[in-house]
N, C-alpha and C positions, 0 to 999 in steps of 0.2 A: 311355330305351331300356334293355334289359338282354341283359345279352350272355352269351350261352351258356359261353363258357369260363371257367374256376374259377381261373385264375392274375390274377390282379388287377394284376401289371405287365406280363406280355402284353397285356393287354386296354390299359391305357394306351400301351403301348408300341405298337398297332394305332392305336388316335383318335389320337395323335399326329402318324404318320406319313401319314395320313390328311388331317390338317388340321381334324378331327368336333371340336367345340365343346361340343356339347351334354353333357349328364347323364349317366350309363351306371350300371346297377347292374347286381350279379354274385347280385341277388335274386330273379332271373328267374321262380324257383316262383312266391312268394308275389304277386307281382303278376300272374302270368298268371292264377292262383288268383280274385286281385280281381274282375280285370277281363272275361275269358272261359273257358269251357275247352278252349276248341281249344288243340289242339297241334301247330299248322300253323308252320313257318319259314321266310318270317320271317312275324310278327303283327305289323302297326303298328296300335297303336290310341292314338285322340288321346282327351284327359282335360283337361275344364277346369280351372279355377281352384278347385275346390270339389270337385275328386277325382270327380267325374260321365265314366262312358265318352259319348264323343260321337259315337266311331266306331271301326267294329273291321274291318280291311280283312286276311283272312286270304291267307298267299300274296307273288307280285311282286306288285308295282304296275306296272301299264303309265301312260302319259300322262292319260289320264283319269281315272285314280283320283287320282294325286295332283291335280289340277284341283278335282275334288270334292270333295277334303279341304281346300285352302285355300279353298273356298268355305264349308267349312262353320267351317273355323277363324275367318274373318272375321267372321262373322257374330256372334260370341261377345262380350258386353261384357269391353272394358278392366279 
């Protein structure tokens, strides 16, 4: 995930309080760059094992979208 603000202990100071686990970078360009170039917020896009986009879901996600996304995440070898 990369997160639009430029204070690096804000941003921890947010996943923290949060209870969010996951990864977070403040490199936000360069990977949007990578992966798409929309510039829609938020952009969730899932990336295998081997740095491959798998899906790019611009915008909220309602229920179904994330439905589709762990189906397609499942589907991905171990």
């Amino acid at each position: 995930t990369a997160a639009r603000d430029r204070d690096a202990a804000a941003v921890r100071q947010y996943l923290a309080g949060q209870g969010y686990t996951f990864p977070v970078t403040l490199q936000e360009g360069v990977l949007r760059e990578q992966f798409t170039t929309r510039r829609v917020i938020p952009m969730t896009c899932a990336i295998d094992r081997q740095g491959q986009l798998l899906q790019a879901i611009p915008g909220e996600m309602v229920e179904d979208d994330v439905l589709d996304l762990a189906r397609t995440l499942q589907r991905q070898p171990a």
